[in-house]
C-alpha distance (Angstrom), angle and dihedral (degrees) to the residues before:
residue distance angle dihedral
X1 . . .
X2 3.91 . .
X3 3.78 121.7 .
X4 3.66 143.9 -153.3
X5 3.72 130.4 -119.7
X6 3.88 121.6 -122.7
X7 3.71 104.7 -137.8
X8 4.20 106.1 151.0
X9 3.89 108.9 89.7
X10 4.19 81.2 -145.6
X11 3.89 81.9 71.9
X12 3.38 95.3 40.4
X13 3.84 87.8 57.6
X14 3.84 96.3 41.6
X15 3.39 91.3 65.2
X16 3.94 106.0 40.9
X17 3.99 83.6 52.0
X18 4.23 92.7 47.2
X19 3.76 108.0 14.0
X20 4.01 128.6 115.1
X21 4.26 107.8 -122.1
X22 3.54 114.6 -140.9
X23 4.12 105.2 -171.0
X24 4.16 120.0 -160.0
X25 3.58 117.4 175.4
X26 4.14 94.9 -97.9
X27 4.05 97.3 33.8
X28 3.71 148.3 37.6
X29 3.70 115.1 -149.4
X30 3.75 129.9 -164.9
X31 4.18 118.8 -165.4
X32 3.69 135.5 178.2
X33 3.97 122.9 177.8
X34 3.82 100.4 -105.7
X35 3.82 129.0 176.2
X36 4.47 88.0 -107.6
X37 3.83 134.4 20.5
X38 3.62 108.4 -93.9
X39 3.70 122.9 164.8
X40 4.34 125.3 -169.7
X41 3.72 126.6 -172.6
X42 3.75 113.9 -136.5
X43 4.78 102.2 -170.7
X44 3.64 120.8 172.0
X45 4.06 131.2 -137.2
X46 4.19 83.2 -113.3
X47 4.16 81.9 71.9
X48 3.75 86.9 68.1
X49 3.76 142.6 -108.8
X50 4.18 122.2 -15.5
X51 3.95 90.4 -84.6
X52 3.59 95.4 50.6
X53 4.04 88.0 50.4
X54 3.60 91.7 52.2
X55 3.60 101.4 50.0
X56 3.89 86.4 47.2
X57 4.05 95.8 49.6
X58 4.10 83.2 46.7
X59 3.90 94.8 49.3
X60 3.87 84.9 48.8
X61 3.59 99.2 48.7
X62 3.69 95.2 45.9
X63 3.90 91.7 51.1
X64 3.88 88.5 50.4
X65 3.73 99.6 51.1
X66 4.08 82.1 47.7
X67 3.46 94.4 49.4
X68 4.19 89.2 39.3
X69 3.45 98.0 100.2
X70 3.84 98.7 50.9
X71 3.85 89.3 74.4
X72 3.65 127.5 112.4
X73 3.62 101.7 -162.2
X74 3.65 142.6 11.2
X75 3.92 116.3 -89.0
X76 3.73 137.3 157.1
X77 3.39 107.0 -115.8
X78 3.96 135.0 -168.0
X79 3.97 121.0 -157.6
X80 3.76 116.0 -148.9
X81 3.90 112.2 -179.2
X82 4.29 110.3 -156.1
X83 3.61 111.8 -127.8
X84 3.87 112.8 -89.9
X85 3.99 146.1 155.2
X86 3.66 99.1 -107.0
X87 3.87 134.4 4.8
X88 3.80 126.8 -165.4
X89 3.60 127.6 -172.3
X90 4.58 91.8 -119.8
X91 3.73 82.3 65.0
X92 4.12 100.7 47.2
X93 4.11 81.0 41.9
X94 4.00 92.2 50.6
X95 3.70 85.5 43.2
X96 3.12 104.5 56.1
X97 3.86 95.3 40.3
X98 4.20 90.3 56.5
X99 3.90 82.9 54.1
X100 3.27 99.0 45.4
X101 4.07 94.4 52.9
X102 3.97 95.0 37.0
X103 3.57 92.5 53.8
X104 4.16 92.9 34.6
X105 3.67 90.0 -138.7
């Protein structure tokens, strides 16, 4: 299943104002039913410099369009990574999965 980027900070706000949380121990992730898949990343300064960001966001977008297809429904969906030492894309993927089944999205 293909998805659509978030980009408009009104959506961004829409759905940290309305949007279920679902918490793992790596991520925070915001959804709200919505009429396609679409999927935003939303990384603080306390994650590190520019490069460290980047590599996150990419990590996070790869595991999404992996995990893409193992979605029931069509939500808008913000990823928020928790601050940590290392991150690797098997534990965004593993993540995301466990959420994904708990919540039977």
């Amino acid at each position: 299943m293909k998805y659509v980027r978030l980009k408009k900070q009104s959506d961004f706000q829409k759905l940290f104002k309305s949007g279920k949380r679902i918490f793992s121990s790596s991520l925070t992730m915001i959804i709200k039913p919505s009429k396609e898949l679409t999927m935003g990343i939303s990384i603080g300064k306390k994650h590190g410099k520019a490069v460290q960001r980047n590599r996150i966001k990419r990590l996070l977008r790869e595991s999404f369009a992996a995990t893409a297809d193992e979605w029931q429904g069509n939500y808008h969906v913000v990823l928020i990574p928790k601050v940590a030492d290392e991150y690797s894309l098997k534990t965004f993927k593993a993540h995301l999965q466990w959420m994904i089944k708990k919540n039977k999205l």
